[in-house]
C-alpha positions as CSV (number, residue, x, y, z in Angstrom):
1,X,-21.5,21.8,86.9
2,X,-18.5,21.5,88.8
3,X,-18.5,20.6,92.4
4,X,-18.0,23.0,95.2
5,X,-16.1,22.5,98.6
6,X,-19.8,23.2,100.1
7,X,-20.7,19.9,98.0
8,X,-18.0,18.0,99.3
9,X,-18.9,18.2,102.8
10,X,-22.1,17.8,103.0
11,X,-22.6,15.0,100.7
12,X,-23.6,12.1,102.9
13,X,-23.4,8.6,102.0
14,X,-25.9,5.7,102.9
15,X,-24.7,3.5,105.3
16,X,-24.8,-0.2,105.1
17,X,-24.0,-3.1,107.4
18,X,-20.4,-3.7,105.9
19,X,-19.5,0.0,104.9
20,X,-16.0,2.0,105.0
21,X,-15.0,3.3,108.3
22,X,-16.8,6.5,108.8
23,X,-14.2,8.5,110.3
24,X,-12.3,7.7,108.1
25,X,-14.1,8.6,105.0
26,X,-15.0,11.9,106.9
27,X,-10.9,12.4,107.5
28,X,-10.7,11.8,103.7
29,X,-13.3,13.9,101.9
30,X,-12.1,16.9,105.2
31,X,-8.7,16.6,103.3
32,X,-10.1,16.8,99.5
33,X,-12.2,19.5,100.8
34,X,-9.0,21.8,102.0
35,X,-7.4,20.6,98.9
36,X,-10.1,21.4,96.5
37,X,-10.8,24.8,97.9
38,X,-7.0,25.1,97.8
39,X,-7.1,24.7,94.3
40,X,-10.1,26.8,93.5
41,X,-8.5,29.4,95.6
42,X,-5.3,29.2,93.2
43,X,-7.4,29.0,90.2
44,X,-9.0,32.5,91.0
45,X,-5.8,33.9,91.6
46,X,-4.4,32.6,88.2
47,X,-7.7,33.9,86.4
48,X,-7.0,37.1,88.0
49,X,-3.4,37.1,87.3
50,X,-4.3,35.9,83.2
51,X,-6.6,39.0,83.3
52,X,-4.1,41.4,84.8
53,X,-1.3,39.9,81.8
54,X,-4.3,40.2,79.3
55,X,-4.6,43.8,80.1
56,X,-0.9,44.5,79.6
57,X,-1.0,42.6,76.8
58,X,-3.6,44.7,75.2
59,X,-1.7,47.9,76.9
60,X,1.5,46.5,74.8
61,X,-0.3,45.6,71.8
62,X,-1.7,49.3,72.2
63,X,2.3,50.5,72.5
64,X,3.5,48.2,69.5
65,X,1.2,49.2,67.1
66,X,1.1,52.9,68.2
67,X,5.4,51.9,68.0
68,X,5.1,50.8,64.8
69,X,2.4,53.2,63.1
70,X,4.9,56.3,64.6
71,X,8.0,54.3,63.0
72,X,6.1,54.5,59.4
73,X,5.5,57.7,60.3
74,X,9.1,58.8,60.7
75,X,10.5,56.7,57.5
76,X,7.8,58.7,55.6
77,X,9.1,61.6,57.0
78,X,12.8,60.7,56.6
79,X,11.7,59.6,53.0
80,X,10.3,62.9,52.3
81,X,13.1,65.0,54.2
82,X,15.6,63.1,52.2
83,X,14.0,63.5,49.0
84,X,13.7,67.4,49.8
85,X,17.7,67.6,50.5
86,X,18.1,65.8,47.7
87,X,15.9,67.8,45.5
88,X,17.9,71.4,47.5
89,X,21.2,70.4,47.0
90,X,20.3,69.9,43.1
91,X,19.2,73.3,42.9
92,X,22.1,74.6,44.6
93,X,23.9,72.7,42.3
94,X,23.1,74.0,39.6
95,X,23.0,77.5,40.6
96,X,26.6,76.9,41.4
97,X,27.4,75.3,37.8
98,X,25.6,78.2,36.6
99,X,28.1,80.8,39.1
100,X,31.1,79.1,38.1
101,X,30.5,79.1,34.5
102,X,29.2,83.1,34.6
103,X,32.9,83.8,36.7
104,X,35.1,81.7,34.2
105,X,33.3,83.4,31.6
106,X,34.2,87.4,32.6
107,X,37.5,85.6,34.1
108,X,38.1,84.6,30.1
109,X,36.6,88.2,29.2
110,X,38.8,90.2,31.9
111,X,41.7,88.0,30.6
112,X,41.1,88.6,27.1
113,X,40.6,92.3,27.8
114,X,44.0,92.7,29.6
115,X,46.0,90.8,26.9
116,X,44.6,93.1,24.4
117,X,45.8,95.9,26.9
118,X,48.8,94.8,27.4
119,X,49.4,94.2,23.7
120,X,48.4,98.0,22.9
121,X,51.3,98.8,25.6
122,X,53.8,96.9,23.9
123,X,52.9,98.2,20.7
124,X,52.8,102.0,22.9
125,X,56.3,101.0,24.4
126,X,58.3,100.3,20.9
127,X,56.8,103.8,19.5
128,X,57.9,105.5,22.3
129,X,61.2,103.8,23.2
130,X,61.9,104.3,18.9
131,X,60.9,107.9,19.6
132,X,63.0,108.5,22.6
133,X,65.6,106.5,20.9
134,X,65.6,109.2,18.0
135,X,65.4,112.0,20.3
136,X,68.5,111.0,22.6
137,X,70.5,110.4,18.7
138,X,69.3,114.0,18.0
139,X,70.8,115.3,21.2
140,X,74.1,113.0,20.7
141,X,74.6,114.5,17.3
142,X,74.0,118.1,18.4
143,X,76.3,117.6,21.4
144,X,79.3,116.2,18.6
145,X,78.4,118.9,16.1
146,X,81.0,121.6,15.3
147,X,78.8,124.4,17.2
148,X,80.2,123.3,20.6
149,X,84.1,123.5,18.8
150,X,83.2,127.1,17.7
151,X,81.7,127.8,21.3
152,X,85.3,126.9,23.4
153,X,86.8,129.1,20.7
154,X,85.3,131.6,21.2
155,X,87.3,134.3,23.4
156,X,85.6,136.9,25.1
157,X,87.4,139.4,27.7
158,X,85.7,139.8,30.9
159,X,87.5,143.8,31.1
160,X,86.3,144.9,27.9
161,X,82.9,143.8,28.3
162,X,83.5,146.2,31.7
163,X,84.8,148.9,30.0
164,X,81.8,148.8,27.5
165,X,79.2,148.1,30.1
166,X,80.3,151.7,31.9
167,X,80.2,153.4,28.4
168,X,76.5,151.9,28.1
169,X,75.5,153.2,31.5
170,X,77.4,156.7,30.7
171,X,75.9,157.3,27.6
């Protein structure tokens, strides 16, 4: 058990004929006294002050692991987000492979469709232009025919045509 300042001062010694000087023995153990209880004093305040870090310690200890459970948390939940957009953007993907290739394919149709159209027009264009062709040469040899010769030949007298139109109306 350790000593107290208490203990200090009232120990007594026995005294003998050739002793040490009483006052100053007294002056000695009054200074380890004031030391000692100086010492004792800082002691308390250094168990209180470990106790005060100990608590912290535990608060922080609380706060790291708390810290470090909610940073598992979050990669889990980054894990998992991740793995989701990666699992979305597959999909949307492949419903775009599957858009482009439906739209190439009626582009390709629509093409194929049009050529065939536009080959039924040329084939409509040479029968007509051929046609038309024929009818402008039937029109070019009627114009150079004869009949148009015999037509400016033809004399007709604006006063007998009179003359016979007032016997038409007389009769």
């Amino acid at each position: 058990m350790p000593l107290t300042p208490l203990d200090i001062h009232n120990k007594e010694f026995a005294k003998t004929f050739r002793g040490y000087d009483e006052d100053e023995v007294n002056e000695f153990l009054d200074q380890v006294i004031k030391d000692y209880e100086i010492i004792i004093r800082e002691k308390r305040e250094l168990e209180n002050r470990v106790k005060e870090l100990e608590e912290k310690l535990k608060h922080f200890s609380s706060i790291e692991e708390t810290l470090n459970k909610s940073i598992v948390v979050a990669q889990e939940a980054a894990e998992e987000v991740k793995g989701s957009a990666q699992k979305e953007a597959k999909l949307i993907i492949r419903e775009a492979e599957k858009n482009a290739d439906r739209i190439v394919n009626e582009a390709l149709s629509k093409a194929r469709k049009i050529a065939l159209e536009i080959e039924d027009l040329k084939k409509q264009s040479k029968v007509f232009r051929n046609r038309f062709k024929l009818l402008i040469e039937a029109q070019l040899d009627m114009i150079n025919s004869n009949d148009w010769e015999q037509l400016m030949e033809f004399n007709v007298d604006a006063t007998e045509l009179k003359s016979a139109e007032e016997d038409i109306v007389i009769k």
